[in-house]
MARTIVEX-659004 format. One record per residue: residue in one letter; x, y, z of N, C-alpha, C in turn. Coordinates in steps of 0.2 Angstrom, whole numbers, m for minus. Atoms other than C-alpha are relative to their C-alpha. Example, Ala and Ser with C-alpha at 12.3 -4.5 7.8 and 13.67 -1.06 7.14 Angstrom:
// residues 2
+---------+-------+-------+-------+-------+-------+-------+-------+-------+-------+
! residuo !    nX !    nY !    nZ !   caX !   caY !   caZ !    cX !    cY !    cZ !
+---------+-------+-------+-------+-------+-------+-------+-------+-------+-------+
!       A !     4 !    m6 !     0 !    62 !   m22 !    39 !     4 !     6 !     0 !
!       S !    m4 !    m6 !    m1 !    68 !    m5 !    36 !    m4 !     5 !     3 !
+---------+-------+-------+-------+-------+-------+-------+-------+-------+-------+
This chain:
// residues 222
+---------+-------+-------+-------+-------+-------+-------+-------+-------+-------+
! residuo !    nX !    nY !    nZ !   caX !   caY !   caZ !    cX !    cY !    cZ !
+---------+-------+-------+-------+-------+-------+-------+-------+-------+-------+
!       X !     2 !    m1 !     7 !    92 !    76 !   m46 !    m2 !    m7 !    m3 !
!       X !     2 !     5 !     0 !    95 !    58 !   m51 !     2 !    m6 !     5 !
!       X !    m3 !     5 !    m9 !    96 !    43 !   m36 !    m1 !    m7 !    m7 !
!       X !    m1 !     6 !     3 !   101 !    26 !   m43 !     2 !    m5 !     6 !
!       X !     2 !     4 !    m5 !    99 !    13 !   m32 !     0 !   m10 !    m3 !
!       X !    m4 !     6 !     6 !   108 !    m4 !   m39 !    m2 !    m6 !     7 !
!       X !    m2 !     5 !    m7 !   109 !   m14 !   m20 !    m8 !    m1 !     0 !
!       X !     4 !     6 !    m6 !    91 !   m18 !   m14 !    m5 !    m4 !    m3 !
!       X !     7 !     4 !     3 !    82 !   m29 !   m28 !     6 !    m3 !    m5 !
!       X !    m6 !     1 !     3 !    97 !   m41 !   m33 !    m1 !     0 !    m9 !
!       X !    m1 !     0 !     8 !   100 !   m38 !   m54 !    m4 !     3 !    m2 !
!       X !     5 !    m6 !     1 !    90 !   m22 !   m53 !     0 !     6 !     2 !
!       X !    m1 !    m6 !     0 !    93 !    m4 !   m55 !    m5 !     4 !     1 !
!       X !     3 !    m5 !     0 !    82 !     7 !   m50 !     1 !     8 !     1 !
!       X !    m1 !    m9 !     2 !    82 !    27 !   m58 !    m5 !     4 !     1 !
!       X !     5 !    m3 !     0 !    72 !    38 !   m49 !     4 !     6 !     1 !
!       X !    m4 !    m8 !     0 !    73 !    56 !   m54 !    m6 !     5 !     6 !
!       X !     0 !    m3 !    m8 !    72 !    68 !   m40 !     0 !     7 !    m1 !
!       X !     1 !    m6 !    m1 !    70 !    86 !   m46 !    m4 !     5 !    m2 !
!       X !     6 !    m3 !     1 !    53 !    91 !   m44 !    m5 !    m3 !    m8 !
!       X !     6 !     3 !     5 !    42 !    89 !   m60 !     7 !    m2 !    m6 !
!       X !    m5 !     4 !     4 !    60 !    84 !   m68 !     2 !     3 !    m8 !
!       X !    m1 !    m5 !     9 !    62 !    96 !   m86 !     7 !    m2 !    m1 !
!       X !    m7 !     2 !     3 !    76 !    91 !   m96 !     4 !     6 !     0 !
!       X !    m7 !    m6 !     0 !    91 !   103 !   m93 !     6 !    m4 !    m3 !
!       X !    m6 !     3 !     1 !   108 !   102 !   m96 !     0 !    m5 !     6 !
!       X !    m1 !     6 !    m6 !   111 !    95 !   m76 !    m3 !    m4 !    m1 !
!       X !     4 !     3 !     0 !    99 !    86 !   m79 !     0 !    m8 !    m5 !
!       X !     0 !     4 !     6 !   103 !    76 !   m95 !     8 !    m3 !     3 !
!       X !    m4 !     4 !    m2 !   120 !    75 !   m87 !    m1 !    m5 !     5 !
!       X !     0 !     6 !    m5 !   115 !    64 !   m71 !    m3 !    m4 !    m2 !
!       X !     2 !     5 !     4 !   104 !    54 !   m81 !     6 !    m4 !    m4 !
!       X !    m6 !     3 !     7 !   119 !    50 !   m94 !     5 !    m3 !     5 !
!       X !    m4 !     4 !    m3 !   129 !    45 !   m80 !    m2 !    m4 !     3 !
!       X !     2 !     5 !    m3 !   117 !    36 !   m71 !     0 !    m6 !    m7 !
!       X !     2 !     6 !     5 !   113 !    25 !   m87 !     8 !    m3 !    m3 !
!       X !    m8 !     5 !    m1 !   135 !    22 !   m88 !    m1 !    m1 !     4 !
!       X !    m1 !     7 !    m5 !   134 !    14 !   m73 !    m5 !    m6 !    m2 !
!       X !     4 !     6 !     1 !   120 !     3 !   m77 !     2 !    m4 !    m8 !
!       X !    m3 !     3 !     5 !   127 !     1 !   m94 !     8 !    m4 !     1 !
!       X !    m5 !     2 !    m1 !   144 !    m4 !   m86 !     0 !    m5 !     5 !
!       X !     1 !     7 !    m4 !   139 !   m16 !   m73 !    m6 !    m5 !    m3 !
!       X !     3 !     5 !     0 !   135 !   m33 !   m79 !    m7 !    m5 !     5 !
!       X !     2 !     5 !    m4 !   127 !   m39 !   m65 !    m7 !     6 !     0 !
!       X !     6 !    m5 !     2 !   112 !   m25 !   m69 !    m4 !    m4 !    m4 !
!       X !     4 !     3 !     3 !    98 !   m36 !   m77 !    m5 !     3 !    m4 !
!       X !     2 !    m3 !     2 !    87 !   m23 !   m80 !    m4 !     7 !     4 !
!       X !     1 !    m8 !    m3 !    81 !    m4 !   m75 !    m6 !     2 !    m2 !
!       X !     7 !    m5 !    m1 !    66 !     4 !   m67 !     1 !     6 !     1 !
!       X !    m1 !    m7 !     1 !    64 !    20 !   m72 !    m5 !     5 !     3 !
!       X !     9 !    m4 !    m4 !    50 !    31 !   m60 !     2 !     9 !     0 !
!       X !    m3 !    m7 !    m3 !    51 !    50 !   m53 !    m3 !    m3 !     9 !
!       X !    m1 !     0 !    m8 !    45 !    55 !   m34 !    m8 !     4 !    m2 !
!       X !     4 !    m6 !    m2 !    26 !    63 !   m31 !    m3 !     0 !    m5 !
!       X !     2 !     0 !     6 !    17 !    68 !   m44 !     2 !     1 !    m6 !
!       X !    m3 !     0 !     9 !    29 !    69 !   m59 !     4 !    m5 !    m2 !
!       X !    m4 !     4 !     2 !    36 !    57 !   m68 !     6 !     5 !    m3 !
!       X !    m4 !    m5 !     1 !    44 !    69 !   m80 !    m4 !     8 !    m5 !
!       X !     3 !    m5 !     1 !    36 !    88 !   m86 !     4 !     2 !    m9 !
!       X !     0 !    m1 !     6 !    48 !    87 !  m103 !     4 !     4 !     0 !
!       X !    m6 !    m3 !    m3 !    58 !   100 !  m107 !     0 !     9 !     5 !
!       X !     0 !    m6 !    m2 !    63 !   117 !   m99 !    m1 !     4 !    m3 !
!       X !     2 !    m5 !     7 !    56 !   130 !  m109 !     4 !     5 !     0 !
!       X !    m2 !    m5 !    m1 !    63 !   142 !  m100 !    10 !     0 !    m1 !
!       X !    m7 !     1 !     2 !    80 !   135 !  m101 !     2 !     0 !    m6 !
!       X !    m1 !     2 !     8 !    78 !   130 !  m120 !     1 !    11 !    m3 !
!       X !     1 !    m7 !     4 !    74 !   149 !  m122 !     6 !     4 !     1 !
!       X !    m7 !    m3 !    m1 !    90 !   155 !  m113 !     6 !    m2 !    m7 !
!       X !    m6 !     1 !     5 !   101 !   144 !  m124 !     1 !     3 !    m6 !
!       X !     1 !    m3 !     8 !    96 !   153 !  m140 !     3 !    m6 !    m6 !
!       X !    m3 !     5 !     4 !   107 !   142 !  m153 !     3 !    m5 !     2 !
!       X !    m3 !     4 !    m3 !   112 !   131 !  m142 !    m6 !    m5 !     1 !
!       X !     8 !     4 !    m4 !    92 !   123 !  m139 !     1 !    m5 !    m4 !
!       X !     1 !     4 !     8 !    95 !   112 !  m155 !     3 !    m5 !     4 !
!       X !    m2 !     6 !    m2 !   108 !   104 !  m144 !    m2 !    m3 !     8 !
!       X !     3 !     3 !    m4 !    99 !   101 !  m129 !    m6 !    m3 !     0 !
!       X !     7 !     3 !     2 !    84 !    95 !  m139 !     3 !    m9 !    m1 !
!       X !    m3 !     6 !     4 !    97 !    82 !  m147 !     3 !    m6 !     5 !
!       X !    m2 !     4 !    m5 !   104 !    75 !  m130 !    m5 !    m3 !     4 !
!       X !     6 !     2 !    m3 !    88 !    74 !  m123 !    m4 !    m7 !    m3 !
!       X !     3 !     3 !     4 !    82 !    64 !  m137 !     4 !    m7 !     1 !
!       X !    m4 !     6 !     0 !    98 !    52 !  m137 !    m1 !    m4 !     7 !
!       X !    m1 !     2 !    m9 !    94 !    46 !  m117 !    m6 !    m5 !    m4 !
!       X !     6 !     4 !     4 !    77 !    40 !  m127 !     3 !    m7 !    m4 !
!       X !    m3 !     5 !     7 !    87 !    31 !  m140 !     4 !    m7 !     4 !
!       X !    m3 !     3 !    m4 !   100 !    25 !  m127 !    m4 !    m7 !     5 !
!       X !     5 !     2 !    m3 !    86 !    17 !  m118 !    m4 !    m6 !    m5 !
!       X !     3 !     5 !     2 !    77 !     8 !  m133 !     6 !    m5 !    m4 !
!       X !    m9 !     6 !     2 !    95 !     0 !  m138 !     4 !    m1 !     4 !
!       X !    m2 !     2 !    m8 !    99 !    m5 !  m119 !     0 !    m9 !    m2 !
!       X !     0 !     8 !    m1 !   105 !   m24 !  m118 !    m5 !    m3 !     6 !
!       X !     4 !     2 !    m5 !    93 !   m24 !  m105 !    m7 !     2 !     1 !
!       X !     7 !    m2 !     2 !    76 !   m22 !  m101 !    m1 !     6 !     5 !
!       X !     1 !    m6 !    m3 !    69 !    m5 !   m97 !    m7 !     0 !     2 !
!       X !     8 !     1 !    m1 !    53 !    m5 !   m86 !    m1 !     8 !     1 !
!       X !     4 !    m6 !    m2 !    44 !    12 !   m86 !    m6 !     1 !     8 !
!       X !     4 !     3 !    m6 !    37 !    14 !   m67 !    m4 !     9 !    m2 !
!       X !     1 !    m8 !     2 !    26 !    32 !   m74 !    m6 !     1 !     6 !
!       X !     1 !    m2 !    m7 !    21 !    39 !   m57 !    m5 !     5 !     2 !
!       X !     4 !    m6 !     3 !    14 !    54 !   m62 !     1 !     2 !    m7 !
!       X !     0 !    m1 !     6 !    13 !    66 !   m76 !     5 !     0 !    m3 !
!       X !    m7 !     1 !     5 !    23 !    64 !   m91 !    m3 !     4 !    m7 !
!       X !     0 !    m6 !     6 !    22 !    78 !  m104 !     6 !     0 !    m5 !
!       X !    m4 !    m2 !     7 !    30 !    82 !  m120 !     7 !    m6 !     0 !
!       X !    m6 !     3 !    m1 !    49 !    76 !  m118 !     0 !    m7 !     3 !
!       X !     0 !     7 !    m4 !    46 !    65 !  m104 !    m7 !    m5 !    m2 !
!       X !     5 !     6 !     2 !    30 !    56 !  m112 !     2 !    m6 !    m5 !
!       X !    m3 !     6 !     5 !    41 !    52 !  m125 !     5 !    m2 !     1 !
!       X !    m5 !     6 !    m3 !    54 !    45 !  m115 !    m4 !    m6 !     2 !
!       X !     1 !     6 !    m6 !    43 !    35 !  m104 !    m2 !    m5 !    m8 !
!       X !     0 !     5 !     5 !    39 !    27 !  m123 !     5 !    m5 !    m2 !
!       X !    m8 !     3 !    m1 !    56 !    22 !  m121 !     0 !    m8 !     1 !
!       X !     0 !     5 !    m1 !    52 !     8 !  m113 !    m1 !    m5 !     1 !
!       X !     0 !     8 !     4 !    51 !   m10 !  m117 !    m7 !    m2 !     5 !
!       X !     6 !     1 !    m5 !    37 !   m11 !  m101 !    m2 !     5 !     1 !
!       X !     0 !    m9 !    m2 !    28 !     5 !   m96 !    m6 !    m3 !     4 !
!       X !     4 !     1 !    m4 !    18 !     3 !   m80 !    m2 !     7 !     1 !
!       X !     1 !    m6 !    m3 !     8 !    19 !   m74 !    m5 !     1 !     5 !
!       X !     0 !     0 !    m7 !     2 !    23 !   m60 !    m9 !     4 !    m2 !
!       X !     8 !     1 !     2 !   m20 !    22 !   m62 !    m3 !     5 !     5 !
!       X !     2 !    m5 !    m4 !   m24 !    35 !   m46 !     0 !     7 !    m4 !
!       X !    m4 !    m7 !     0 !   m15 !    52 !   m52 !     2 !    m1 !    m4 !
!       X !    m3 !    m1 !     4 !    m6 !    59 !   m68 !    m2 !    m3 !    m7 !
!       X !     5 !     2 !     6 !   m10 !    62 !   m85 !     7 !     0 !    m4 !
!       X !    m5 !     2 !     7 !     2 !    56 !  m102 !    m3 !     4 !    m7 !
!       X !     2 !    m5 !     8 !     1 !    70 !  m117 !     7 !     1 !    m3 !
!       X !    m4 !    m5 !     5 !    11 !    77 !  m129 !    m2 !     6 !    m4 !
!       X !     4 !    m2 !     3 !     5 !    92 !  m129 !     3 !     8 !    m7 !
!       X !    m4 !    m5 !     8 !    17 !   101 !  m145 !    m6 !     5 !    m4 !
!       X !     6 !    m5 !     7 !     0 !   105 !  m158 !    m2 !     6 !     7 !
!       X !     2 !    m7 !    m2 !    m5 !   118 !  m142 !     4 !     3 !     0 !
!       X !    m8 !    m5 !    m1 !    13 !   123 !  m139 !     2 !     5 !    m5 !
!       X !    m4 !    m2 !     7 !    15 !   125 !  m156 !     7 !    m1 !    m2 !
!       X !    m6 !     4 !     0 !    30 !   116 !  m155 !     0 !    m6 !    m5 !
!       X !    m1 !     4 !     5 !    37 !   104 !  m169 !     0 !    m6 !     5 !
!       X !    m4 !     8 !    m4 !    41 !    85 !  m167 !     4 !     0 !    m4 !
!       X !    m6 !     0 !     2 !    58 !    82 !  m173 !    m2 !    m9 !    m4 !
!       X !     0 !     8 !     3 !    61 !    65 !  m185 !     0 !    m5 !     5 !
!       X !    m3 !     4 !    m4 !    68 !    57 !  m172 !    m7 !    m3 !     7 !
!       X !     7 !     1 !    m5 !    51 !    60 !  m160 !    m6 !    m4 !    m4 !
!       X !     4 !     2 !     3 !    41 !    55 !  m174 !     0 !    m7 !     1 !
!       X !    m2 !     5 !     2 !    49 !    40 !  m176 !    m2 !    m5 !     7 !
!       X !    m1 !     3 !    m7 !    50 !    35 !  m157 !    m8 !     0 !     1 !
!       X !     8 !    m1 !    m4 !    30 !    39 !  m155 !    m3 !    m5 !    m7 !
!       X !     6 !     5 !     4 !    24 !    28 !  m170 !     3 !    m5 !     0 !
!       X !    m3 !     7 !     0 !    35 !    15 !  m167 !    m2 !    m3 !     7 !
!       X !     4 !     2 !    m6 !    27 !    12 !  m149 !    m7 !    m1 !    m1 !
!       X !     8 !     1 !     1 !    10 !    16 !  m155 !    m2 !    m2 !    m3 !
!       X !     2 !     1 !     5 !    m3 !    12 !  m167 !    m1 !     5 !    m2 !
!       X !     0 !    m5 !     4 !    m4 !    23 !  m181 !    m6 !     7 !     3 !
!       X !     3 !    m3 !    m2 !   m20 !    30 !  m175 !    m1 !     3 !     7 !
!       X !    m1 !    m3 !    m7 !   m18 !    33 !  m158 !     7 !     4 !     0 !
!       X !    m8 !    m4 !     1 !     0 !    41 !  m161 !    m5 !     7 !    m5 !
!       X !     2 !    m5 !     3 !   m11 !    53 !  m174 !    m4 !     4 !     6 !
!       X !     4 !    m2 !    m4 !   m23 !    56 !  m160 !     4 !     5 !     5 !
!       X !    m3 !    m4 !    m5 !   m12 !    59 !  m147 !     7 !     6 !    m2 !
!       X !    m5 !    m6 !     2 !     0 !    70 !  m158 !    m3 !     7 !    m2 !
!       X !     6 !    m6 !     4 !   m14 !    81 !  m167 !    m5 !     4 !     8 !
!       X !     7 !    m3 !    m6 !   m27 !    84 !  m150 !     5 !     2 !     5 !
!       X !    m3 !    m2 !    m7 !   m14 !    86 !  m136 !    m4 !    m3 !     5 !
!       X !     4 !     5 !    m6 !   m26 !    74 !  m126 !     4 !    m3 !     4 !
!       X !    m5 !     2 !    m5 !   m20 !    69 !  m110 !    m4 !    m6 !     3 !
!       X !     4 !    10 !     2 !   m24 !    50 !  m106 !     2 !     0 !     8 !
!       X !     0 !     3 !    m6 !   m26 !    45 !   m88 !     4 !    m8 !    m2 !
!       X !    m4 !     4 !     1 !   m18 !    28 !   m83 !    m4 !    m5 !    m3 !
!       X !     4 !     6 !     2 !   m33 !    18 !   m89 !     1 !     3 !    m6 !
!       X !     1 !    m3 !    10 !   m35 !    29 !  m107 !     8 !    m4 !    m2 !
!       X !    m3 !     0 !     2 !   m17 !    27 !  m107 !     2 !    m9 !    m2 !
!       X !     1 !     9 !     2 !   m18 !     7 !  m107 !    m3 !     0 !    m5 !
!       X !     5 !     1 !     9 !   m32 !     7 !  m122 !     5 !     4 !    m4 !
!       X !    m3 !    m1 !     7 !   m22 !    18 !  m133 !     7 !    m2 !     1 !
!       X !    m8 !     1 !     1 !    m5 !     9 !  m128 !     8 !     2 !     2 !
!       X !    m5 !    m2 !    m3 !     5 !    19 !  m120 !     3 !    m2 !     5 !
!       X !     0 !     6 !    m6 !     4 !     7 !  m104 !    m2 !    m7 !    m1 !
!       X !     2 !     6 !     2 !     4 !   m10 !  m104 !    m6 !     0 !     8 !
!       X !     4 !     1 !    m6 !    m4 !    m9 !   m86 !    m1 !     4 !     4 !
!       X !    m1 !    m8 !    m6 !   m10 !     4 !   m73 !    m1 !    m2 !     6 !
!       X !    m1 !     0 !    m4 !    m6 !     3 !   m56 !    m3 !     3 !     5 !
!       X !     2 !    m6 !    m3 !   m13 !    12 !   m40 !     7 !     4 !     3 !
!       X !    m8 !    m4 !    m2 !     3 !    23 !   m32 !     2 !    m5 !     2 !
!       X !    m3 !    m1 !    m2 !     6 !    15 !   m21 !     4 !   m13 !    m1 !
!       X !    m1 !     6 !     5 !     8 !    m5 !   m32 !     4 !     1 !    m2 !
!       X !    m3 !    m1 !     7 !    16 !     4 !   m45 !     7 !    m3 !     1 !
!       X !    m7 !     1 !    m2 !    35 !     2 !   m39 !     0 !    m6 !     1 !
!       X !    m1 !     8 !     0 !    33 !   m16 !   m33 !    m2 !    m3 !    m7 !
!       X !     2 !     4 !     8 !    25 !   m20 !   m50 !     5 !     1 !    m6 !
!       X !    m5 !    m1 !     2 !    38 !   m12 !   m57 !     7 !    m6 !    m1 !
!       X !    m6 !     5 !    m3 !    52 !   m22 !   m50 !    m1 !    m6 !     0 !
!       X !     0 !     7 !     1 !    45 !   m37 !   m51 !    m1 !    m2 !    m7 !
!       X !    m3 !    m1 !     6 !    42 !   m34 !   m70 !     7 !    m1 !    m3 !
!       X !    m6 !    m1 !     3 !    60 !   m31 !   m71 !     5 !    m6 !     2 !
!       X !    m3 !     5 !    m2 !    65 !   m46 !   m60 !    m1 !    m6 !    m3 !
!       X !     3 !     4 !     7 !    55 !   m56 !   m73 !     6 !    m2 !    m2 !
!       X !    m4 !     1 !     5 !    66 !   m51 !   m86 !     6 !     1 !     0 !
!       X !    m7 !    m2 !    m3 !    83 !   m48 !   m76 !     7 !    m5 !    m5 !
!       X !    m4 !     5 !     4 !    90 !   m64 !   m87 !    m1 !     0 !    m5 !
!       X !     1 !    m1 !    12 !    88 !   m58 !  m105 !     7 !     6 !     0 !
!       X !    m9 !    m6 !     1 !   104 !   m45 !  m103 !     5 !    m4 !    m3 !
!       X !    m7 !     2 !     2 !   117 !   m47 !  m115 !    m2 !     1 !    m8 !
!       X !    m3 !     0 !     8 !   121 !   m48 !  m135 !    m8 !    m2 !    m3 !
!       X !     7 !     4 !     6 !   103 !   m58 !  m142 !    m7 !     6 !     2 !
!       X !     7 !    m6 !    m3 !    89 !   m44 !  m133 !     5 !     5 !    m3 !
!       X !    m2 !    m6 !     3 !   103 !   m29 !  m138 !    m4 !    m2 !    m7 !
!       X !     2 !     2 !     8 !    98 !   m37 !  m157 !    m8 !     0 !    m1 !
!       X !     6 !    m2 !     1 !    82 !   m39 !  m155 !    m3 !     7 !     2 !
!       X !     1 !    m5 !    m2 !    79 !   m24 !  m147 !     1 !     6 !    m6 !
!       X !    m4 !    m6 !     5 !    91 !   m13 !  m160 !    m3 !    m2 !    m6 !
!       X !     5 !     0 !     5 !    81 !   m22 !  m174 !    m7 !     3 !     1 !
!       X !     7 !    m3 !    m1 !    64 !   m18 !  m167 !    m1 !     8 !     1 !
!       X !     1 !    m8 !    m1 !    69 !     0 !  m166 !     4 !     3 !    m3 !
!       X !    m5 !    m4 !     3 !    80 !     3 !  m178 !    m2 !     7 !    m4 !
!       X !     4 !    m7 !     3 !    70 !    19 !  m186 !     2 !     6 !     6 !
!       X !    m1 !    m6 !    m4 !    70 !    29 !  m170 !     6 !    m2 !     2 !
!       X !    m7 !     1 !     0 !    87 !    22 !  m165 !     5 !     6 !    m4 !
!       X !    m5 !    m3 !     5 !    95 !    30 !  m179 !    m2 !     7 !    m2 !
!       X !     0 !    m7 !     1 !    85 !    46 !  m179 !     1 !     3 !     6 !
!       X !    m1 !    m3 !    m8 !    85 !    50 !  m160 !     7 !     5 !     0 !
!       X !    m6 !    m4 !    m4 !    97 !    65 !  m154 !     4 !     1 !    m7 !
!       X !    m3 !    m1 !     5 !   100 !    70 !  m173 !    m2 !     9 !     1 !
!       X !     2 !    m6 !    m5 !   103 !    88 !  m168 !     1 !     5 !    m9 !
!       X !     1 !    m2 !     6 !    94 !    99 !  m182 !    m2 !     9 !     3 !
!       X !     0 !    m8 !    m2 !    94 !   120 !  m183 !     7 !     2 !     1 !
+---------+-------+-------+-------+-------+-------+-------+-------+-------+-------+
């Protein structure tokens, strides 16, 4: 579900999730929350590349599970959210390696990311809620106009337009697009970059630069 791989890129963690198109579940939000304690407990982690396996980065959430839980969905909307948050108030630098598709939940984690690289062959970045007829919560609002520009954050919340890895470059979502099979070294060496910014002065500027979604993320509402 998720593989964390800390030994073959020294002061670099790599989180690749592992279970198919990847929808946020409970299992799911727990192996993630563990994986990111250990990265957040080991010093010697400089910074973390986050990718999937195949075509999906991540598909967002389980629908079918949100609908199982009945009044219980509020709080797996809210832990989903806080993995976002956790991520943009990380001491470290978080590279986004976006491999394939990334929908709803998971387009707005891979926003998460202080780099977002994605993969320019395969896989499209939407949020596609206005079809679903699904809300955005404060906290998503927050996390999506804080990464984007106003107008491309309208765009891509109102149309449900789905942005290859070039579109997703021009509106922002990506700082660069990859072919597959680039993407994970360019990732990595990204992250080798910035392996020596971990610590107390990046957690500040980070947690200033994002203190909006910070503090509304995984605010669990209903």
């Amino acid at each position: 579900m998720i593989e964390l791989d800390t030994s073959s890129h020294p002061g670099i963690a790599v989180l690749t999730m592992t279970s198919g198109d990847n929808r946020f579940r409970p299992d799911f939000c727990d192996a993630f929350e563990a994986a990111l304690d250990t990265v957040d407990g080991d010093e010697a982690v400089g910074a973390l590349v986050i990718t999937g396996q195949g075509k999906f980065f991540s598909n967002g959430f389980d629908i079918e599970v949100l609908g199982a839980l009945g009044a219980e969905a509020p709080a797996l909307v809210a832990r989903s959210e806080a993995i976002a948050g956790r991520l943009l108030a990380a001491p470290y630098t978080v590279v986004m390696a976006i491999n394939g598709h990334a929908f709803g939940m998971g387009a707005m984690m891979a926003l998460a990311g202080d780099i977002r690289l994605m993969r320019s062959d395969r896989g499209f970045w939407c949020l596609p809620e206005a079809d679903l007829g699904m809300p955005f919560s404060p906290g998503m609002l927050d996390l999506i106009t804080g990464a984007l520009r106003r107008t491309d954050a309208s765009f891509a919340m109102t149309t449900s337009t789905r942005f290859d890895g070039d579109a997703a470059v021009g509106a922002g979502v990506a700082h660069a697009a990859h072919p597959e099979a680039e993407l994970l070294e360019a990732a990595v060496a990204a992250a080798t970059a910035a392996a020596g910014r971990r610590g107390a002065n990046l957690a500040g500027i980070k947690g200033r630069l994002h203190a909006a979604p910070i503090a509304s993320l995984g605010q669990r509402l209903g």
